[in-house]
PASEBA-1860 file (N, C-alpha, C; in nm, 3 decimals):
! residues 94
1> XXXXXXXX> 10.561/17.792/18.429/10.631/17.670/18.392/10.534/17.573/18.327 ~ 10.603/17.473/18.259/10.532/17.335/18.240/10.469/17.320/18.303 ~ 10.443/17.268/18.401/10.387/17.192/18.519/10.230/17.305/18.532 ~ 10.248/17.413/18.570/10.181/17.490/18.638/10.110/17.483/18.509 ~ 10.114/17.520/18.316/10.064/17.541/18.287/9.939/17.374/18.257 ~ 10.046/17.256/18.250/9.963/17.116/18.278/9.903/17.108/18.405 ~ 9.896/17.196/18.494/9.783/17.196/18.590/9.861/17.011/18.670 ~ 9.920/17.034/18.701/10.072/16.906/18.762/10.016/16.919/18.929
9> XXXXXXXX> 9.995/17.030/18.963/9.943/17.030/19.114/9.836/17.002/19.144 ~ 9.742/17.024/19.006/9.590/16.971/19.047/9.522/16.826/19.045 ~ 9.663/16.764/18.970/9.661/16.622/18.947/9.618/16.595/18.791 ~ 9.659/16.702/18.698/9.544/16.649/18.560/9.680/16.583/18.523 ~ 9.791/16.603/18.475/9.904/16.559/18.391/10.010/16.510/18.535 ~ 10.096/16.410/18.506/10.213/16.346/18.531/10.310/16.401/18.467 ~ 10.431/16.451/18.539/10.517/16.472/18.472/10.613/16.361/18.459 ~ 10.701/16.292/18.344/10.807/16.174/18.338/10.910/16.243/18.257
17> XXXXXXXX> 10.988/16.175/18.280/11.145/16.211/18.226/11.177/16.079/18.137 ~ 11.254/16.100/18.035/11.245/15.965/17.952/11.374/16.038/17.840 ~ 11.435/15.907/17.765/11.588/15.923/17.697/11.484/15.901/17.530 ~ 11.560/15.999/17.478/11.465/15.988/17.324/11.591/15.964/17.243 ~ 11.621/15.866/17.187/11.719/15.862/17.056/11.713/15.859/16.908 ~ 11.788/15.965/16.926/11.806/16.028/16.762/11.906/15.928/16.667 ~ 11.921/15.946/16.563/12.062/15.875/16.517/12.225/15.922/16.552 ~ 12.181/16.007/16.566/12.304/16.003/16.623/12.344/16.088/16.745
25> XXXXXXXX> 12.204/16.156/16.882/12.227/16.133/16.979/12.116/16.086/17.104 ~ 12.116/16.085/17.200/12.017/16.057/17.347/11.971/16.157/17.350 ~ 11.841/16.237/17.392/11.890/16.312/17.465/11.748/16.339/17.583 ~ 11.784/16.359/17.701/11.667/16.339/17.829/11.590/16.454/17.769 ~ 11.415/16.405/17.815/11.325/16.503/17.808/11.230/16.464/17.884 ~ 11.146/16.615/17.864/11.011/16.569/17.967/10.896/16.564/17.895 ~ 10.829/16.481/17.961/10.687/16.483/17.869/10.588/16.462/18.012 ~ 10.445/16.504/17.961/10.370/16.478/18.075/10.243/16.342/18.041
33> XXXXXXXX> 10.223/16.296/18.107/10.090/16.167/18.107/9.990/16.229/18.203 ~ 9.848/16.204/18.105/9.699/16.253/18.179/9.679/16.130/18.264 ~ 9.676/16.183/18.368/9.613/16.083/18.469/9.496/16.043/18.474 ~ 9.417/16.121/18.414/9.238/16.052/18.370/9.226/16.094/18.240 ~ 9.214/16.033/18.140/9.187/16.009/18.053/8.985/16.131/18.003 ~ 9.016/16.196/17.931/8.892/16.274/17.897/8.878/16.285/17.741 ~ 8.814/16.219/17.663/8.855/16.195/17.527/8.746/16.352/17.475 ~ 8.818/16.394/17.386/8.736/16.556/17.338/8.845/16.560/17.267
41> XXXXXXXX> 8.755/16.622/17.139/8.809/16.714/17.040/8.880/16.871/17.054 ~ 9.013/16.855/17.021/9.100/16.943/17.072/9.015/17.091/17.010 ~ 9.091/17.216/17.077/9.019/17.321/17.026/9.159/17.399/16.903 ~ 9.039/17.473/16.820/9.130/17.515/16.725/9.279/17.567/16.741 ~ 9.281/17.596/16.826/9.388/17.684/16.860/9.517/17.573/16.897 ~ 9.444/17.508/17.047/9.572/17.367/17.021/9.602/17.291/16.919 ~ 9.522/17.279/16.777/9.550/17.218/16.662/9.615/17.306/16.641 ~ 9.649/17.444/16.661/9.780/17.533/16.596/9.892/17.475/16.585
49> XXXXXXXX> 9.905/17.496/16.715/10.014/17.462/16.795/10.074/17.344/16.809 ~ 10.009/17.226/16.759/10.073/17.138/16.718/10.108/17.148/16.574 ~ 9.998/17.171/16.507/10.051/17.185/16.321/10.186/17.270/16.310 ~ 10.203/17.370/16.421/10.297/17.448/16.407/10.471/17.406/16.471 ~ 10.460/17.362/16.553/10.547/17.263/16.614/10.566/17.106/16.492 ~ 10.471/17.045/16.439/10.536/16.955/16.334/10.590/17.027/16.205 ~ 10.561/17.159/16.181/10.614/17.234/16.039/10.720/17.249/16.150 ~ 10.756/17.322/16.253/10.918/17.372/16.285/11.005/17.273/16.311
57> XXXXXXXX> 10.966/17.137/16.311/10.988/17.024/16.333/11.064/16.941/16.236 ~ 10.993/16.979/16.092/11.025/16.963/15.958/10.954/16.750/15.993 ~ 10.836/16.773/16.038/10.779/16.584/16.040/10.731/16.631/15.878 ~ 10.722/16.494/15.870/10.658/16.406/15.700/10.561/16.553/15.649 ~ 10.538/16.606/15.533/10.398/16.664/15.494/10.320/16.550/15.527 ~ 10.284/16.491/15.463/10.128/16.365/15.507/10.087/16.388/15.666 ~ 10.216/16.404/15.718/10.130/16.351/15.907/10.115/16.493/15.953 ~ 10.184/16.587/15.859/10.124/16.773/15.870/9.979/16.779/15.818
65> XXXXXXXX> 9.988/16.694/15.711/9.832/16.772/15.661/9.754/16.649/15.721 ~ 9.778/16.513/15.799/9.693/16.433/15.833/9.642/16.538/15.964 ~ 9.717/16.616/16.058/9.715/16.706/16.181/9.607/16.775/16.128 ~ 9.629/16.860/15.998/9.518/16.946/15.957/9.358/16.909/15.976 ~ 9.412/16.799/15.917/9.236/16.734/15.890/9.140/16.704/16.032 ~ 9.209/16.692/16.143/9.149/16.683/16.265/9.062/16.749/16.274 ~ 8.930/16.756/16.375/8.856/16.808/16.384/8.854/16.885/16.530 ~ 8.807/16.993/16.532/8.866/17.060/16.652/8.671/17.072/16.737
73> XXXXXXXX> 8.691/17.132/16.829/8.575/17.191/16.915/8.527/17.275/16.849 ~ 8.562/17.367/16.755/8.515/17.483/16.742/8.505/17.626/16.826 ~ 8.642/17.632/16.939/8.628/17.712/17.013/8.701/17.795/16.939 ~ 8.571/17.936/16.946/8.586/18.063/16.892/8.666/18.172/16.992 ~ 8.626/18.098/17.139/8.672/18.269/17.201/8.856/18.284/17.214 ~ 8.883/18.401/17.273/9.004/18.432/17.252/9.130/18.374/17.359 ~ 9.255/18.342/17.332/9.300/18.312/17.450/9.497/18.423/17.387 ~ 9.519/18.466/17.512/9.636/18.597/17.503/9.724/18.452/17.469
81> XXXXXXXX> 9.769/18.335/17.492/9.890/18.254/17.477/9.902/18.257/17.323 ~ 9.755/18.228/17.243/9.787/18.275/17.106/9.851/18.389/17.056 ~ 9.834/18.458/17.096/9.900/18.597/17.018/10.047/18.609/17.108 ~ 10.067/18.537/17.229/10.221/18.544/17.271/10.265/18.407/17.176 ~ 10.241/18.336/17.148/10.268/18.255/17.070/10.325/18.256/16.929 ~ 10.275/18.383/16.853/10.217/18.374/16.726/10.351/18.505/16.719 ~ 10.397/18.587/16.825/10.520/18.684/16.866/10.615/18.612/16.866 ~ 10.674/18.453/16.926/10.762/18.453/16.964/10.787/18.381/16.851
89> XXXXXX> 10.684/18.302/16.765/10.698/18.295/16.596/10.770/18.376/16.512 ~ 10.727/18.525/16.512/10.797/18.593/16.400/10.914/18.652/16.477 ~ 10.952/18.662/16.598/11.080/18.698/16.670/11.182/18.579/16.617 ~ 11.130/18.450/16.575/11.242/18.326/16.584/11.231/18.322/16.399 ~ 11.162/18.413/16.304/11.185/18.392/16.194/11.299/18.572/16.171 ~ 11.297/18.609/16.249/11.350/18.731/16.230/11.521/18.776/16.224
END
């Protein structure tokens, strides 16, 4: 789940519930808040995953390619959520 993967039991993220309005509807969601604050440069891979979520999103090009320009950690090693990730991509273009 959410939670388990925001690490919610160990105390890093808050989970909140909050009403987001669209033009023309509400609708409840969850989002989580870091409870301590750790400022670092995201790693390549979470810059995916957001660039990839604002393209399926259809946000502005500018604030897609402003995402691009971020600067990441440079973490090279491997993580399996990418490649389940990168599956459930071409399953939802299929």
């Amino acid at each position: 789940s959410l939670d388990s993967q925001e690490n919610v039991t160990l105390g890093a993220y808050s989970p909140v519930e909050l009403s987001v309005k669209t033009r023309s509807q509400e609708i409840n969601c969850r989002t989580y808040i870091m409870n301590s604050c750790v400022y670092a440069l995201p790693s390549p891979q979470y810059l995916q995953v957001i660039v990839m979520g604002a393209e399926q999103n259809g946000l502005p090009k500018d604030y897609q390619d402003k995402l691009r320009s971020i600067k990441t950690n440079m973490y090279k090693g491997l993580l399996p959520m990418m490649a389940e990730l990168e599956q459930a991509r071409r399953r939802a273009r299929e």
